[in-house]
C-alpha positions as CSV (number, residue, x, y, z in Angstrom):
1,X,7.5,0.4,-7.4
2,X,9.1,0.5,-10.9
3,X,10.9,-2.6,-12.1
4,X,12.1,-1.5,-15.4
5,X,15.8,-1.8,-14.5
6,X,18.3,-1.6,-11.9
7,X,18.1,2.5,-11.6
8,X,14.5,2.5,-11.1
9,X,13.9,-0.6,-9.2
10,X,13.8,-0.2,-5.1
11,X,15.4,-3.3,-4.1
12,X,14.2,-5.0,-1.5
13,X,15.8,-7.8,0.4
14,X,13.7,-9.8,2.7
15,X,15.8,-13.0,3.4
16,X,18.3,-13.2,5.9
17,X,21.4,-13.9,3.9
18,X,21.1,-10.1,2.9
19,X,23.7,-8.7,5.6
20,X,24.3,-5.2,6.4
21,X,27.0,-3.1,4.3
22,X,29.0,-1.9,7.2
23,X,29.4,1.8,6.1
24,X,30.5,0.7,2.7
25,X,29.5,2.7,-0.5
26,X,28.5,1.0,-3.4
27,X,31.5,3.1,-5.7
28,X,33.9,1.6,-3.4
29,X,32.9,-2.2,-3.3
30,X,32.0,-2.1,-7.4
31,X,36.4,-1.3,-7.7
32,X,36.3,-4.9,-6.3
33,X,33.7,-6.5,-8.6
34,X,36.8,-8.2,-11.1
35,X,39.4,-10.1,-10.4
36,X,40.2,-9.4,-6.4
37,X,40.4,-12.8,-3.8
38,X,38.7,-13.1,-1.1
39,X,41.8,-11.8,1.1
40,X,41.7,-8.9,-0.7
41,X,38.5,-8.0,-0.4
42,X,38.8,-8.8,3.4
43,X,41.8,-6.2,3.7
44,X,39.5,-3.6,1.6
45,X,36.4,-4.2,4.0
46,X,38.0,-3.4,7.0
47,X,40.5,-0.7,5.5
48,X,37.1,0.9,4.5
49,X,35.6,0.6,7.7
50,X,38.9,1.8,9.3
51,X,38.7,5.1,7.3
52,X,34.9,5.7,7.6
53,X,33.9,9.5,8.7
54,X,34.7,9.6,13.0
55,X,37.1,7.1,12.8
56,X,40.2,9.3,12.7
57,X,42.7,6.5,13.1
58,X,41.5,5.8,16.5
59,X,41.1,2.5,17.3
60,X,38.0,0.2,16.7
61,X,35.7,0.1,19.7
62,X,34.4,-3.9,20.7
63,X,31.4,-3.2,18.4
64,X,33.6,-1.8,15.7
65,X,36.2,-5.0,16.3
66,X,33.2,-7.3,15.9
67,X,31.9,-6.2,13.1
68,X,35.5,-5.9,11.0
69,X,36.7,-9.8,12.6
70,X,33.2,-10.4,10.6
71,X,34.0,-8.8,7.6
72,X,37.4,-10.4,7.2
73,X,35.7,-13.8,8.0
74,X,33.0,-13.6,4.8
75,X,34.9,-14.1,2.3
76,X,37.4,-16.9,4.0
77,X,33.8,-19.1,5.1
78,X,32.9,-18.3,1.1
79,X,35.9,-19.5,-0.7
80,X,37.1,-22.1,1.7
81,X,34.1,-23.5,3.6
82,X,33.3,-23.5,7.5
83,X,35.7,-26.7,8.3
84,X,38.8,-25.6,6.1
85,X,38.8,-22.2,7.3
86,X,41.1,-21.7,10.6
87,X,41.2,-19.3,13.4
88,X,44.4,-18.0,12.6
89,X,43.4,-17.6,8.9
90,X,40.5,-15.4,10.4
91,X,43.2,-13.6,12.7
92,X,45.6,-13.0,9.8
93,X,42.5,-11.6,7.6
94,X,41.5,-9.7,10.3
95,X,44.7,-8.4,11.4
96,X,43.7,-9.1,15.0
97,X,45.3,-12.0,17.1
98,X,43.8,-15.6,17.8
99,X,43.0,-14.3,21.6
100,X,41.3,-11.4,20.6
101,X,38.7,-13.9,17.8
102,X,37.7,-15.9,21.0
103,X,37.3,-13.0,23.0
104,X,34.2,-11.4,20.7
105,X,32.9,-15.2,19.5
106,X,34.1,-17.9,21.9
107,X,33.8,-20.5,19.0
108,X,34.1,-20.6,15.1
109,X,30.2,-21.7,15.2
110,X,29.7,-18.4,17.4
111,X,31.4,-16.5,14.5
112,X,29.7,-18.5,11.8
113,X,26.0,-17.7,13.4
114,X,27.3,-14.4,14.1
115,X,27.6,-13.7,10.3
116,X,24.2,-15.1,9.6
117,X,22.4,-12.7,12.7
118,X,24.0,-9.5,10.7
119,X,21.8,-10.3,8.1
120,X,18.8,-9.2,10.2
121,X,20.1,-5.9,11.5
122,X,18.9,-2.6,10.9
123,X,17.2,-3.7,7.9
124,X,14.4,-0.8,7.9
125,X,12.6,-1.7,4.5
126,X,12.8,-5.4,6.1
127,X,10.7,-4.6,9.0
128,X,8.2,-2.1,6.8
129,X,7.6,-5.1,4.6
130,X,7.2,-7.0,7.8
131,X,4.4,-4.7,9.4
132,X,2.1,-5.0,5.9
133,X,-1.0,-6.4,6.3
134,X,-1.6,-9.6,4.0
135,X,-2.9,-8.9,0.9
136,X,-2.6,-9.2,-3.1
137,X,-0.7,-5.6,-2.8
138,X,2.0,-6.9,0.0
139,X,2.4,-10.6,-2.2
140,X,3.3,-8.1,-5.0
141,X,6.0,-6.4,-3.1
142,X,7.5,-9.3,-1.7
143,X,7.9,-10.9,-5.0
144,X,9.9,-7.7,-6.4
145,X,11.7,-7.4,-3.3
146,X,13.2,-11.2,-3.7
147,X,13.8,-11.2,-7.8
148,X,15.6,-7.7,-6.9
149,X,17.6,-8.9,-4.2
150,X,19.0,-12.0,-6.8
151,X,19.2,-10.6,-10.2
152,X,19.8,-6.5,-9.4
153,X,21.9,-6.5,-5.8
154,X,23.7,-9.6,-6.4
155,X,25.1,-9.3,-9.8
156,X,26.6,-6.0,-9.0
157,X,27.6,-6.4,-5.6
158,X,30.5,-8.3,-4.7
159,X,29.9,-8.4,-1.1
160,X,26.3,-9.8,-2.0
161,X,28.1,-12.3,-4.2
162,X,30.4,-13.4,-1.2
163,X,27.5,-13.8,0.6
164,X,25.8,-16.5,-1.9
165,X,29.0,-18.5,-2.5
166,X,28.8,-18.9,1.6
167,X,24.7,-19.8,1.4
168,X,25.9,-22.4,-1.4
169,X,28.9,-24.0,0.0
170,X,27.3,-24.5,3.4
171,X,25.5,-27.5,0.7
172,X,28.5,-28.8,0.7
173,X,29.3,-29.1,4.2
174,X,26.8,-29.8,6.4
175,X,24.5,-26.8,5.2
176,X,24.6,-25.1,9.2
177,X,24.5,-21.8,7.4
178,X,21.7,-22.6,4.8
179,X,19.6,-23.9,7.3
180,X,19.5,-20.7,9.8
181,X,18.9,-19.0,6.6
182,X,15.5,-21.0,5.5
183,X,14.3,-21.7,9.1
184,X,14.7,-17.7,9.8
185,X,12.3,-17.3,6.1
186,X,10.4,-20.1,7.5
187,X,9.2,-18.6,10.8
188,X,9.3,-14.7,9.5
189,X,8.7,-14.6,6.0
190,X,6.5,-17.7,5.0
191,X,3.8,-16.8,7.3
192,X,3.4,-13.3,5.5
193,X,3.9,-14.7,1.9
194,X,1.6,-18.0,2.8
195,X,-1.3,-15.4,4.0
196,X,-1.1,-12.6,1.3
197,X,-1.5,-15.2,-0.8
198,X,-4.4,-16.7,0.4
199,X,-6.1,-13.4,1.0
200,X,-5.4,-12.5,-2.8
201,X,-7.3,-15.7,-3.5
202,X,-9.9,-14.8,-1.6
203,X,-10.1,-11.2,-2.9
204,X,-10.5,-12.6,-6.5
205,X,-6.8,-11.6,-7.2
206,X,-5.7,-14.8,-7.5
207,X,-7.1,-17.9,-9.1
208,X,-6.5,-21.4,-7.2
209,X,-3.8,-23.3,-8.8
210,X,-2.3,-26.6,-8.4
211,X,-0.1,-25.4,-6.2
212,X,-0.1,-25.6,-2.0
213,X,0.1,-21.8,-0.9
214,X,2.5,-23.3,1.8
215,X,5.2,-23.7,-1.1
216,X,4.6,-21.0,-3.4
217,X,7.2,-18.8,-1.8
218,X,9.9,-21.6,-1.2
219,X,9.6,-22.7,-5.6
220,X,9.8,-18.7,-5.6
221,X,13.2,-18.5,-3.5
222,X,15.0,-21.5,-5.1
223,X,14.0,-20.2,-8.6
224,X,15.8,-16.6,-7.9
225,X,18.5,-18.5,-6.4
226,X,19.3,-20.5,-9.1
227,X,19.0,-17.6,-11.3
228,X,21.4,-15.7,-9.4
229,X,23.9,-18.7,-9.4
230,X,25.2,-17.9,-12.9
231,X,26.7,-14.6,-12.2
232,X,29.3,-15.9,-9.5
233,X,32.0,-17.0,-12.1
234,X,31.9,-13.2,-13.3
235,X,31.5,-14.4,-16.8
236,X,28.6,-15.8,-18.2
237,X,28.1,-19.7,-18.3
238,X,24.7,-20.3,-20.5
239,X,23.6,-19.6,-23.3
240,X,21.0,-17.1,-21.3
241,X,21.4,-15.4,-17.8
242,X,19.0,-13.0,-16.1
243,X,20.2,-9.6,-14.1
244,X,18.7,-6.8,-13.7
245,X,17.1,-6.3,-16.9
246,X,15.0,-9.7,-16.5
247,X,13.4,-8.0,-13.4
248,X,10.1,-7.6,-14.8
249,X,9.8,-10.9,-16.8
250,X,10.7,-13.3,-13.9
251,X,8.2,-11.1,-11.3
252,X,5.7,-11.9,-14.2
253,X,6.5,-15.2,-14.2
254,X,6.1,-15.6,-10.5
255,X,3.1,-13.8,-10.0
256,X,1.4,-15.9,-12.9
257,X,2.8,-18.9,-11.4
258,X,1.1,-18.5,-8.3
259,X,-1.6,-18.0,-10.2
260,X,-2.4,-13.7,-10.1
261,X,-5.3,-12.8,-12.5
262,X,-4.4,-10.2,-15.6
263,X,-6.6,-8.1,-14.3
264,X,-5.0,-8.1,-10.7
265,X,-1.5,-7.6,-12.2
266,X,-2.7,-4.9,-14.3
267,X,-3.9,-3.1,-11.0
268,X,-0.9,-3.8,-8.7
269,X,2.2,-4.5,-10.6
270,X,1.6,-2.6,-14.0
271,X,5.1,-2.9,-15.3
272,X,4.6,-6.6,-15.9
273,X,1.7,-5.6,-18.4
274,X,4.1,-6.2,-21.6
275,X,4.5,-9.9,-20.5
276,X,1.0,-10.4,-20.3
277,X,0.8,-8.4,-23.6
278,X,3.3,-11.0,-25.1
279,X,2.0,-13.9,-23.4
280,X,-1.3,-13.6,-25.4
281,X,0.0,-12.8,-28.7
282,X,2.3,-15.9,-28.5
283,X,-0.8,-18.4,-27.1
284,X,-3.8,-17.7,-29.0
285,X,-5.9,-20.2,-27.3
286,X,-4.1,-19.2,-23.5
287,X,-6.9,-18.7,-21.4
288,X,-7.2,-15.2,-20.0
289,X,-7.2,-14.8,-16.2
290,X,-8.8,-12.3,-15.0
């Protein structure tokens, strides 16, 4: 798994606010990357989904209808929050009438969980990651998968941008969306993070540190996430920011973190190797791990 950049990095997205691109291409959602408003990209979405290969003008089965009222709703819930946002505002994005929103979600909450349970669907590379077996090797991929999904996906995707203005404001309101978010990582991610950790340990991989296993992949999450935060205004904000080329320095500094011997990041993530090169020509007196 190469993390020297975005065109050689297989990004992997193991955290539930990472929903589906309903048969979008990446060419077409980048022409939306500057300068478009949320309506906008809600009338692209579903015009895209309305011209995808099969659809021959027909009209959109109940799945098909679902899936565009929940397109259109995305970028209302990110730029207006859950409570502001109406039902007819979702109609009028949507193009659909008031009736036909209750009809597929018989509530707004319906819809807002609805958007959130996308985020788990079909997700292949999810459910690979899933099946692995704890270990140093599996800690490794999860840590690429998450600085991936934050400083390669998001920065270049508006859709994945939409999607983390909605995780953010739900802080603001009374965090429903946030919290199906963490307490779906909580109950299938943590447990798989928590135990590759602790079996790297005890393989030698990894050294104890001050840290409690239990938290080492939330500090991970909230580290990416924050990260990730400066690219929403679509110009920079400080003095630094990190995208894709930061991919290998902030895995380093995760791994390390959690406390992964040289010699064990050597073996299973060799593209950090520079960082630990660095590291030790900057801190003479840095113990060596490993």
């Amino acid at each position: 798994m190469a993390l020297g950049g975005a065109t050689d990095c297989r990004c992997h997205a193991p955290f539930a606010y990472r929903l589906r691109k309903k048969g979008l291409s990446f060419r077409s959602t980048e022409r939306l990357r500057r300068h478009t408003s949320p309506c906008m990209v809600s009338k692209h979405l579903l015009t895209e989904q309305a011209q995808k290969p099969g659809a021959g003008g027909q009209r959109l089965d109940s799945s098909e209808r679902r899936a565009a009222i929940i397109d259109a709703t995305l970028p209302l819930f990110a730029q207006k929050g859950f409570t502001a946002t109406t039902t007819k505002e979702i109609a009028q994005a949507a193009g659909v009438s008031e009736a036909l929103i209750f009809k597929h979600f018989p509530s707004k909450a319906a819809l807002y969980e609805a958007i959130f349970r996308t985020c788990l669907d079909g997700d292949k590379e999810l459910e690979r990651l899933m099946a692995l077996p704890p270990s140093g090797d599996t800690l490794v991929q999860l840590v690429q998968g998450l600085v991936c999904h934050f400083l390669v996906d998001m920065p270049t995707d508006p859709a994945e941008r939409l999607r983390h203005r909605l995780f953010l404001r739900s802080f603001l309101e009374d965090g429903e969306f946030a919290r199906l978010a963490y307490t779906w990582v909580a109950e299938e991610v943590h447990p798989l993070f928590t135990a590759s950790l602790l079996a790297a340990r005890e393989s030698g991989d990894m050294v104890p540190t001050p840290l409690p296993a239990e938290d080492g992949l939330w500090l991970a999450e909230h580290l990416c996430s924050a990260l990730a935060t400066h690219c929403l205004p679509g110009r920079p904000v400080a003095p630094r920011s990190f995208g894709p080329q930061s991919v290998g320095g902030v895995t380093w500094f995760i791994l390390r973190g959690l406390g992964m011997t040289d010699a064990a990041l050597a073996r299973l993530c060799p593209e950090t190797k520079q960082y630990d090169d660095t590291a030790a020509g900057c801190s003479p007196t840095a113990d060596s791990r490993g």
